[in-house]
C-alpha positions in Angstrom: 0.0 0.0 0.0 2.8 2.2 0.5 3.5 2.8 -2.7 0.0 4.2 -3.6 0.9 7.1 -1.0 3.9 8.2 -2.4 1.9 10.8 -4.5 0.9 12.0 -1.2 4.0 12.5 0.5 5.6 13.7 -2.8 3.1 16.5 -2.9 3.5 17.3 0.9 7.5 17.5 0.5 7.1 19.7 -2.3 4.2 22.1 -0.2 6.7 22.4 2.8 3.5 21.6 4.4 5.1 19.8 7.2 9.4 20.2 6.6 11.1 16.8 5.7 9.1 14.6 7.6 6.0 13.0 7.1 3.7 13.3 10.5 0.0 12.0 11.6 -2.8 14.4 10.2 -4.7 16.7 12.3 -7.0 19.6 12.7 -10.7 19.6 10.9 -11.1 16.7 8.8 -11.7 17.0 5.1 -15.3 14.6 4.7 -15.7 12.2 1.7 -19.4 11.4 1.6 -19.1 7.4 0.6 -22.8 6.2 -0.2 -22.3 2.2 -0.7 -25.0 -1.0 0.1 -23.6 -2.3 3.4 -27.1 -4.5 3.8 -29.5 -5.8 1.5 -28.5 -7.9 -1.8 -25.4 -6.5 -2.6 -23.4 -6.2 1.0 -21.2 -9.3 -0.5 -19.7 -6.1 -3.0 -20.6 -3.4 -0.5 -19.0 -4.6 2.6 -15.4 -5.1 1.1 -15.6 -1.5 -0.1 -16.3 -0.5 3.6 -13.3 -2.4 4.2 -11.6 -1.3 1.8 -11.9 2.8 2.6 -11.6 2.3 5.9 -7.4 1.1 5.4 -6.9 4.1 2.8 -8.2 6.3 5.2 -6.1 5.1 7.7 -2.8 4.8 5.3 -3.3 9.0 4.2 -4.4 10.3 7.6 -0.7 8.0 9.0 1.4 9.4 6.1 0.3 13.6 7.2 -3.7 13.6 5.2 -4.4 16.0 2.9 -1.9 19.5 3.7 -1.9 18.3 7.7 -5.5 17.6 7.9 -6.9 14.0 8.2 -9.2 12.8 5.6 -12.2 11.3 6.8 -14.8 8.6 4.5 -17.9 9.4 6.2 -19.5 5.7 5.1 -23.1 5.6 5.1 -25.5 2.4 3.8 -28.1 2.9 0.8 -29.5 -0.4 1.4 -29.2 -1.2 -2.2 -32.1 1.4 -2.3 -31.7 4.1 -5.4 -33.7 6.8 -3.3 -32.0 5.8 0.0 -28.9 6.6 -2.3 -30.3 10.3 -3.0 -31.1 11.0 0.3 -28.2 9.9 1.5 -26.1 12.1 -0.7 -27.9 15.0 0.0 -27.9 14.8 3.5 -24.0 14.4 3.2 -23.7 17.5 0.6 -25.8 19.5 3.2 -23.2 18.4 5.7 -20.0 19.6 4.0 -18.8 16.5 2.4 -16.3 17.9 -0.3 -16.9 15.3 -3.0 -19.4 12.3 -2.9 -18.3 8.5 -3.7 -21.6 6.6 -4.5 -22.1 3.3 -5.3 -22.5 -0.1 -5.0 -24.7 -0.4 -7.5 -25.9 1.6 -11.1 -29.2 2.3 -9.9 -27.9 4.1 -6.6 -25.3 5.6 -8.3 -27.4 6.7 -11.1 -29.7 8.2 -7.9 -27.1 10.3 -6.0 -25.7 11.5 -9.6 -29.1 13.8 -9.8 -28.1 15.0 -6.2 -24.5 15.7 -7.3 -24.8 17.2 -10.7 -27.3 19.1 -9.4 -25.0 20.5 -6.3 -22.1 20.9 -8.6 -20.6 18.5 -6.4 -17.4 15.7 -7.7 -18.8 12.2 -7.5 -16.9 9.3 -8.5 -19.5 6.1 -8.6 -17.6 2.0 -8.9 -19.7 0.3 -11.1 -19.1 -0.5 -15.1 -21.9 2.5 -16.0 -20.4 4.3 -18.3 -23.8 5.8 -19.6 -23.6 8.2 -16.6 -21.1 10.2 -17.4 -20.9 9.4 -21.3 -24.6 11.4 -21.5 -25.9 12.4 -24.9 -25.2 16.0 -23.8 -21.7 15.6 -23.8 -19.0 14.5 -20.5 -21.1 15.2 -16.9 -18.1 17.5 -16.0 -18.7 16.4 -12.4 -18.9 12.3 -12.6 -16.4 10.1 -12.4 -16.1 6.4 -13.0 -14.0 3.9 -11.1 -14.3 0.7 -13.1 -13.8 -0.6 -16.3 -16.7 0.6 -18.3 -19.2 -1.9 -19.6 -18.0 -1.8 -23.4 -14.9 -2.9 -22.1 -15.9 -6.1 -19.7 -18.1 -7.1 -22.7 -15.1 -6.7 -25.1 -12.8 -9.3 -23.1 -15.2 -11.6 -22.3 -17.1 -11.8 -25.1 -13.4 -12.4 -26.7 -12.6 -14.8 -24.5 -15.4 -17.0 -24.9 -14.9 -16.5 -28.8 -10.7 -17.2 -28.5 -10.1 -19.8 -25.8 -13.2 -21.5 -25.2 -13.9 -22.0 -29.0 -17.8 -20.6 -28.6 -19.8 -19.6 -31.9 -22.7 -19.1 -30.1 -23.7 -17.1 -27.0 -27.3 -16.7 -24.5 -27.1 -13.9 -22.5 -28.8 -13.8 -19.4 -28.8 -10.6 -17.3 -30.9 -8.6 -14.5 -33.7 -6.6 -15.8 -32.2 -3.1 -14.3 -30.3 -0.9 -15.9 -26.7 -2.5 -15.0 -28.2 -5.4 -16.7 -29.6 -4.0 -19.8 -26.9 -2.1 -20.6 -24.2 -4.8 -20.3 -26.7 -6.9 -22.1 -26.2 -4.6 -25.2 -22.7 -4.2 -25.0 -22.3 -8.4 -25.1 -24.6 -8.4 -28.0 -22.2 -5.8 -30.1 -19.5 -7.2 -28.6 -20.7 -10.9 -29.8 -21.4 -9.3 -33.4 -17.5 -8.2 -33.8 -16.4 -11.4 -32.7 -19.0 -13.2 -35.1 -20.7 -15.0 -32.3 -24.4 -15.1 -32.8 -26.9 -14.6 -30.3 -29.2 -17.3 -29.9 -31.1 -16.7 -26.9 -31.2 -12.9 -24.6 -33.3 -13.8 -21.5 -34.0 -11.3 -18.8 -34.9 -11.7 -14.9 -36.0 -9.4 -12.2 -33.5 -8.8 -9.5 -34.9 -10.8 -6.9 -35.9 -13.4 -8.8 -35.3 -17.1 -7.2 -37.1 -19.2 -9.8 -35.4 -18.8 -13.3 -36.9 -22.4 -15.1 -38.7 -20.8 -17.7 -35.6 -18.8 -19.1 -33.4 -21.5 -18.6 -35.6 -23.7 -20.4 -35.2 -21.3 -23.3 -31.8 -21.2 -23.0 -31.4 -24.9 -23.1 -33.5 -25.2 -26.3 -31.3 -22.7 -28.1 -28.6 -24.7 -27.3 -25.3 -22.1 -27.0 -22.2 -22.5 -26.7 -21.7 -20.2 -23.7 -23.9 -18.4 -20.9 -23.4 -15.0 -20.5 -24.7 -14.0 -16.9 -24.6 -10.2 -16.5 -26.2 -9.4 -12.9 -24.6 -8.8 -9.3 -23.9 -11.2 -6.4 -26.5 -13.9 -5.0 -29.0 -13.8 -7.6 -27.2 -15.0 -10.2 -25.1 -17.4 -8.5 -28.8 -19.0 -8.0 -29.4 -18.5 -11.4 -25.7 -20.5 -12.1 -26.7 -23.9 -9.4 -30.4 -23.9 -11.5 -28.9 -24.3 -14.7 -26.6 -27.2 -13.7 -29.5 -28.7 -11.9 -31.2 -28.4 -15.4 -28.6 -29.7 -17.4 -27.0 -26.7 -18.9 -23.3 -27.7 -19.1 -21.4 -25.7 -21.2 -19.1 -22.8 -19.5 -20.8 -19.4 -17.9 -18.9 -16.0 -18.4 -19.8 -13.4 -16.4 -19.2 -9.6 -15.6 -17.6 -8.3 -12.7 -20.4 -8.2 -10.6 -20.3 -11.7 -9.7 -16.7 -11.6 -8.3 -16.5 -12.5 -4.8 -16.2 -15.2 -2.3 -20.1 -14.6 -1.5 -21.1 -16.1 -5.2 -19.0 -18.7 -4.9 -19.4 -20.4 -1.7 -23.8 -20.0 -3.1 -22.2 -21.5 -6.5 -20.6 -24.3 -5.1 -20.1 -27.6 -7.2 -21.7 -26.1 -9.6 -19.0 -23.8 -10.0 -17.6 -25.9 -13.2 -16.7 -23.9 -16.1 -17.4 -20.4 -14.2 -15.7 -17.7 -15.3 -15.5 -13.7 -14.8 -13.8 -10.9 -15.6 -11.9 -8.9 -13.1 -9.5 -5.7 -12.6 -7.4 -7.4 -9.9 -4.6 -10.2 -11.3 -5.2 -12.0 -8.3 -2.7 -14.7 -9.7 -0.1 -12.7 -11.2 -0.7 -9.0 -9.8 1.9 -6.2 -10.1 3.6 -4.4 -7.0 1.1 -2.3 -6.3 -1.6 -4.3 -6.6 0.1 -7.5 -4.7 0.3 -4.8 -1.7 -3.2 -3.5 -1.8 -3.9 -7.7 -1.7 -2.1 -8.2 1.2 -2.8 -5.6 3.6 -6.4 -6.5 3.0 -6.0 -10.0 3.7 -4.1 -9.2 7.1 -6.7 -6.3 8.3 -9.7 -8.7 7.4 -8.3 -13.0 7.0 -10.5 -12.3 3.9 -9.5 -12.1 0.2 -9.9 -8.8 -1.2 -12.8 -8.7 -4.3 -12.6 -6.0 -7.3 -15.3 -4.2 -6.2 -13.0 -3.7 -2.8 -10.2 -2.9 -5.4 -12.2 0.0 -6.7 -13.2 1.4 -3.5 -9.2 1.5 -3.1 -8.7 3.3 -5.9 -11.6 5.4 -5.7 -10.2 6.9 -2.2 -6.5 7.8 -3.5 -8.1 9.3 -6.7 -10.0 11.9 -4.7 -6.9 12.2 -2.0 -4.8 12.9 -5.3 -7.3 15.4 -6.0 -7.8 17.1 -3.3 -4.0 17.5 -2.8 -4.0 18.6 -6.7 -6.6 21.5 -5.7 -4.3 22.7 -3.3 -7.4 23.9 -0.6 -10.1 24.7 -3.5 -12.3 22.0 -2.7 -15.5 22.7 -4.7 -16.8 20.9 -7.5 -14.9 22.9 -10.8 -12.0 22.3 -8.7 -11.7 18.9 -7.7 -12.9 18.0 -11.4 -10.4 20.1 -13.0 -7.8 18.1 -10.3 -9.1 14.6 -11.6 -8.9 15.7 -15.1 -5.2 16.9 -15.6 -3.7 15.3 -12.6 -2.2 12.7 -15.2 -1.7 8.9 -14.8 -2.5 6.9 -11.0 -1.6 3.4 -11.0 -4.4 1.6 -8.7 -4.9 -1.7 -8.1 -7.8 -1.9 -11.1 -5.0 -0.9 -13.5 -3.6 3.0 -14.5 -6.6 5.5 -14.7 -6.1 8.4 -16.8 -8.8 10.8 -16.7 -9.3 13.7 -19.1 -11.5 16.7 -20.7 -13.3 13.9 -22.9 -12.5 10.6 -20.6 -14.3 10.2 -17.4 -13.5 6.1 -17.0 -9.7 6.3 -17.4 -9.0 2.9 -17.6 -9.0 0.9 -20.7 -8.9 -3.1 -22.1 -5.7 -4.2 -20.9 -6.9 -3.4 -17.6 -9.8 -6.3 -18.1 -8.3 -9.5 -16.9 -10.3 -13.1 -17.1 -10.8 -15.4 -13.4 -11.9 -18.3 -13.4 -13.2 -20.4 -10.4 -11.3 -23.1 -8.2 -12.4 -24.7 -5.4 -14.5 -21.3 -4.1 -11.5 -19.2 -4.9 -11.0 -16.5 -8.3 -8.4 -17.2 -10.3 -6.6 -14.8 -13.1 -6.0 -16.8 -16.2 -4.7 -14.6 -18.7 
């Protein structure tokens, strides 16, 4: 983790903000509204993004904070709930949180983004919804995503099914909500570039725990491969169904469905289960080997992408308000973000600019698959 901070005590050398040596933070904290589902159906992604914050809040605030003063993630729960979300951001807004980091999901992020925009206020959101920012008015100056964008995920699975596992023919089976949808269409362009037809697109609400009649569809159409494009428990009900039905050929799915949670609800019927992921969990770089490790100590748990982006999500804002050099409203801290130049994260090196609120790009996309209820890289 180390590493990540020395932008941080680079910048605070340079300031003479506190001589030649680096010391604890004080004074009045500079708040971080974090908005993120703690409860309800996606605490499996939520709750290692708690985690997550709660070390790089600890790392900055040990290594001096932002120009002396600490840096405090003032972590609140949307309960998977798009206008929990809202209210939540507002309420943080209204109580001086300089920047907002919201969410979990695409539906509560695409709620607190109508707070934010509207407040002028800097939100960065970790979820593959690129459609927030990327409006058909132009770049949302204020929004900024922390997570490969959808195109992208689609793009390297959707290759990867074509290139290694041989598939000519795809289903894809995804939530009915937006996350869903979207990443449904992206597969489907994806698919045509690859020249894998789609033989069967079959949708589900996101509670759903009964999904015969589409896998029954599925199984007539007979593909090659399963895409599964939805978050956490739901699908990995979706996965055990399909075995039980005799759907056999490998699932590929988006990074929603990578954690320990899904798995240990997957079990045996983890065969052939693949995802995509920003984290190399089996061949990760230096930076991202020590964000992996300091996890697993603090918490005897591994640590998930979602996690990952929550870790990135927190230096990008600490490297922008150190950027803004004590201007921390929302033309500032955007402006920061925009021209601050490359950050390598554990997701892989964002580059944000005027015309690119995502940053990241393919190579960042890595493939898991799982073993024995654990993610594996396999690129």
């Amino acid at each position: 983790m180390h590493a990540r901070l020395s932008f941080i005590v680079a910048v605070v050398a340079a300031l003479s903000i506190t001589g030649s040596s680096v010391v604890s933070a004080a004074g009045e904290p500079i708040v971080v509204g974090v908005v993120i589902s703690t409860s309800g159906p996606s605490a499996p992604l939520g709750v290692p993004q708690k985690n997550a914050f709660a070390l790089v809040e600890r790392d900055i605030n040990a290594k001096g904070g932002i120009g002396g003063r600490p840096l405090h993630f003032e972590i609140v729960d949307d309960e998977a709930k798009p206008d929990v979300a809202a209210q939540l951001a507002q309420q943080l807004i209204g109580k001086g949180a300089v920047a907002i980091i919201c969410g979990t999901r695409t539906a509560t992020s695409a709620a607190a983004t109508r707070v934010t925009v509207g407040a002028n206020v800097v939100q960065l959101f970790l979820t593959p919804s690129t459609e927030l920012w990327k409006t058909p008015k132009g770049v949302a100056k204020t929004l900024f995503q922390v997570a490969s964008a959808s195109d992208d995920e689609a793009h390297a699975y959707v290759a990867f099914a074509h290139d290694k596992l041989k598939a000519k023919t795809m289903a894809i089976v995804h939530d009915e909500n937006q996350y869903g949808t979207v990443a449904a269409s992206a597969t489907e362009a994806a698919g045509k570039e690859n020249g894998m037809t789609v033989v069967a697109n079959e949708s589900y609400p996101g509670d759903a725990t009964d999904f015969t009649p589409q896998l029954l569809r599925v199984k007539a159409a007979k593909p090659d491969v399963i895409m599964l494009l939805g978050a956490t428990n739901t699908p990995a009900l979706l996965t055990v169904q399909a075995r039980t039905l005799g759907l056999r050929m490998p699932v590929v799915g988006s990074s929603a469905i990578l954690s320990p949670a899904f798995l240990r609800v997957v079990g045996p019927a983890e065969d052939q289960l693949y995802a995509v992921s920003n984290l190399d969990f089996t061949n990760p770089d230096a930076v991202s080997k020590a964000a992996i490790a300091e996890y697993v100590a603090a918490y005897h748990a591994p640590l998930v992408g979602f996690g990952g982006f929550a870790d990135d999500s927190g230096y990008l804002i600490a490297k922008a308000l150190v950027k803004a050099h004590g201007k921390f409203d929302g033309p500032s801290l955007a402006a920061a973000l925009e021209t601050m130049g490359p950050y390598h994260g554990t997701s892989g090196v964002f580059h944000y600019t005027a015309t690119d609120h995502n940053g990241l790009s393919q190579k960042d996309v890595h493939i898991a698959v799982a073993r024995k209820g654990v993610w594996y890289t396999i690129d």
